[in-house]
N, C-alpha and C positions, 0 to 999 in steps of 0.2 A: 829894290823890292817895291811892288807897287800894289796898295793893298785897300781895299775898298770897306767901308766902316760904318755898317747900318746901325743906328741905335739912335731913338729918339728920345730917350733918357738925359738930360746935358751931362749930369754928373756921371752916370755910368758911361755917356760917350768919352768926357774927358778922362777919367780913370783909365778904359779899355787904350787910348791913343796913348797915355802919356806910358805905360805897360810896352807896349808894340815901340814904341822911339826908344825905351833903356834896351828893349832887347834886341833890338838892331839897332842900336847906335853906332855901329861899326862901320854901318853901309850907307857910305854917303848919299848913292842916290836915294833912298826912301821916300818914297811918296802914299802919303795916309789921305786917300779921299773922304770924309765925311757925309753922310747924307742920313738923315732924319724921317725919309718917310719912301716907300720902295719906285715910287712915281719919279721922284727925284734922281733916283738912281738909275732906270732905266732912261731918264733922256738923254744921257750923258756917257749910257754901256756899249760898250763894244765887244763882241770875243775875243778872247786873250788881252783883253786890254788889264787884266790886275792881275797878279802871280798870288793873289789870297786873297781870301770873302771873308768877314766876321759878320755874322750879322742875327741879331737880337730875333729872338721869334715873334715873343709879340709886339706890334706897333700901333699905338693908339693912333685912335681915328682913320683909322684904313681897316678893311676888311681883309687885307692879303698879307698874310706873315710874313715873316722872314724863310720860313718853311716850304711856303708857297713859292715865293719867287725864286727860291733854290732850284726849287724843282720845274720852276719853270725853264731856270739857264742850263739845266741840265739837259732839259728837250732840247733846247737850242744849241745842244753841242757844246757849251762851258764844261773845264775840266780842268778849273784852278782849283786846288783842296781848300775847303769851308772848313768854317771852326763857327758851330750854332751857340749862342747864347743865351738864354733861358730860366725861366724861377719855378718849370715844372718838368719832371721828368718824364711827364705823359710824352715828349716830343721825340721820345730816345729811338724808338722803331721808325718812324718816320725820316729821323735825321739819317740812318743808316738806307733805307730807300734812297734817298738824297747824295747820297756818298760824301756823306759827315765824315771829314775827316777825324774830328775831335766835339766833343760834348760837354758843354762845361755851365754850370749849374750858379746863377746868381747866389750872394756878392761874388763876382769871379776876383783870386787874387795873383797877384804875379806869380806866385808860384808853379798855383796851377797853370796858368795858361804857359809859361815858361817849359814846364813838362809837355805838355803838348807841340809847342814849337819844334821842340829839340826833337820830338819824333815825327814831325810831317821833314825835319834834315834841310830845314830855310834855311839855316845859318849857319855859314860857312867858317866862321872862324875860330877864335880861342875855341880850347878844350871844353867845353863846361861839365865833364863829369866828374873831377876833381874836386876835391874838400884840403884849400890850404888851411895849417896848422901851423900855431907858432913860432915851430922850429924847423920852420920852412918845410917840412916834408909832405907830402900829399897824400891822400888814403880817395879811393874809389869809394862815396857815402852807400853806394848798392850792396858793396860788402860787410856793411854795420847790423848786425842784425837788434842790436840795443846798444847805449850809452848809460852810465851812472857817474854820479857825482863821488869823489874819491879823497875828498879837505879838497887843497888848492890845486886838485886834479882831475881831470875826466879817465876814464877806460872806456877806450873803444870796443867793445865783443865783437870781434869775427866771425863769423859760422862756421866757415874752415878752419880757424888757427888758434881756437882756444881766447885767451881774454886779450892776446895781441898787446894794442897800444895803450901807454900809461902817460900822459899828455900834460905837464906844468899848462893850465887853463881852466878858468872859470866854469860852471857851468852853463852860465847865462850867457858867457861868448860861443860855445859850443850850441847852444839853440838859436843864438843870433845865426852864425855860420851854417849851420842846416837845415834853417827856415826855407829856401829854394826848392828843397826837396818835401814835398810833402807827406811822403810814407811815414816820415815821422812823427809820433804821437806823444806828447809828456804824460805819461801815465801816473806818476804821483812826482812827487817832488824827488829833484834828482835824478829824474829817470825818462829818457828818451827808446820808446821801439820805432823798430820799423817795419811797418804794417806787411811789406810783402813777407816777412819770414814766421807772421803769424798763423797760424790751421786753424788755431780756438780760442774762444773765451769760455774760460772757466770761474766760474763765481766772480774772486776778484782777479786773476790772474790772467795775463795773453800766453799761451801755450806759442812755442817756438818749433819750428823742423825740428829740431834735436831734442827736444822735450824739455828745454828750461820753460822754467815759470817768472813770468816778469810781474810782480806787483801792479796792480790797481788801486789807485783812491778812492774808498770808498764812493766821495762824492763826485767821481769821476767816471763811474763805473756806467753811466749813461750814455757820456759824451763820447766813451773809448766805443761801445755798444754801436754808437751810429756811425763814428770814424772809420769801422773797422767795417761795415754797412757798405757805408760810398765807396771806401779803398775795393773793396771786391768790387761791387756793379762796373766800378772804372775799369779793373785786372781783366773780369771778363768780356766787358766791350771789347775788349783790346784784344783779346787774345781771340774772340768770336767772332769778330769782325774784320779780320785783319785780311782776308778773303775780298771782302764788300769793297775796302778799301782802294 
């Protein structure tokens, strides 16, 4: 995998690199070009020379974004999938002009950008839809549509199987272990949803497909408010754009 890595941020460059080497660490060739400013980068571009673009929209002290010079290797016939990085969402139409593959919104974290990977299908190896459990069994986390704390147990809720699994595990190992996926939201204490199987917020409650009500914390009822914000704008990029794509 050969992957070219615009960002003249040191800290968000080394974050965005050290992300992209855990998630392909499998592939030994990997090669992460770095470059700091888009001039740098074209004296050195070739077409097809990178199998992926990440690259920050804005760049001080240059006039030409990241956005720009997307769309300029696009004139040129480039046609490795981008993943834009950005602290405004005003870039979201534009990146889709660009044929963005993925959109992701400063502090980016491995999560997210890990969701995104797995759907541009770079990486080719282990499973990673899988959620291992203590006792060694694995459960699909897209089938969870909430988690609660149970004493020295979690319950996993199915959406098709009723309350399903009854889990000897912490709760805090259980949000360690499905921090990757980020559809999940701790809505009050003890309690994890997952944003896709949400329709509504009600007062304090996330309303489910099937019509359960999942509590809200009071003083969380802001942060579910916007969680649930981004989780849609991402659902429908994906699902709207998946054409542009």
């Amino acid at each position: 995998m050969r992957i070219a890595l615009l960002e003249d941020e040191i800290t968000s460059m080394r974050t965005l690199d050290s992300y992209l080497r855990t998630y392909f660490a499998e592939d030994e060739d990997l090669q992460i070009s770095p470059f700091d400013n888009p001039e740098e980068f074209m004296q050195v571009y070739a077409p097809g020379r990178y199998d992926l673009l990440v690259f920050d929209c804005i760049i001080r002290n240059t006039p030409v974004t990241g956005l720009d010079l997307l769309n300029d290797l696009r004139k040129r016939g480039e046609k490795a999938p981008a993943i834009l990085v950005t602290t405004s969402v005003d870039f979201a139409l534009g990146g889709y002009e660009a044929n963005v593959r993925a959109y992701l919104v400063k502090p980016v974290t491995y999560g997210r950008l890990k969701v995104e990977l797995d759907r541009l299908g770079l990486h080719e190896g282990l499973d990673r839809r899988m959620l291992c459990l203590p006792d060694s069994s694995e459960v699909d986390p897209t089938d969870i549509s909430y988690a609660r704390a149970d004493g020295h147990y979690v319950v996993l809720r199915e959406i098709d199987k009723g309350l399903g699994l009854r889990i000897r595990m912490s709760f805090q190992e259980l949000e360690k272990a499905l921090s990757p996926w980020e559809q999940f939201f701790r809505c009050t204490r003890g309690v994890l949803v997952n944003l896709d199987y949400v329709t509504d917020l009600s007062r304090q409650c996330f309303i489910l497909q099937d019509g359960t009500s999942v509590p809200i914390s009071r003083r969380l009822v802001s942060q579910a408010r916007e969680a649930l914000a981004w989780h849609s704008f991402y659902r429908l990029r994906d699902e709207g754009g998946r054409d542009l794509l």
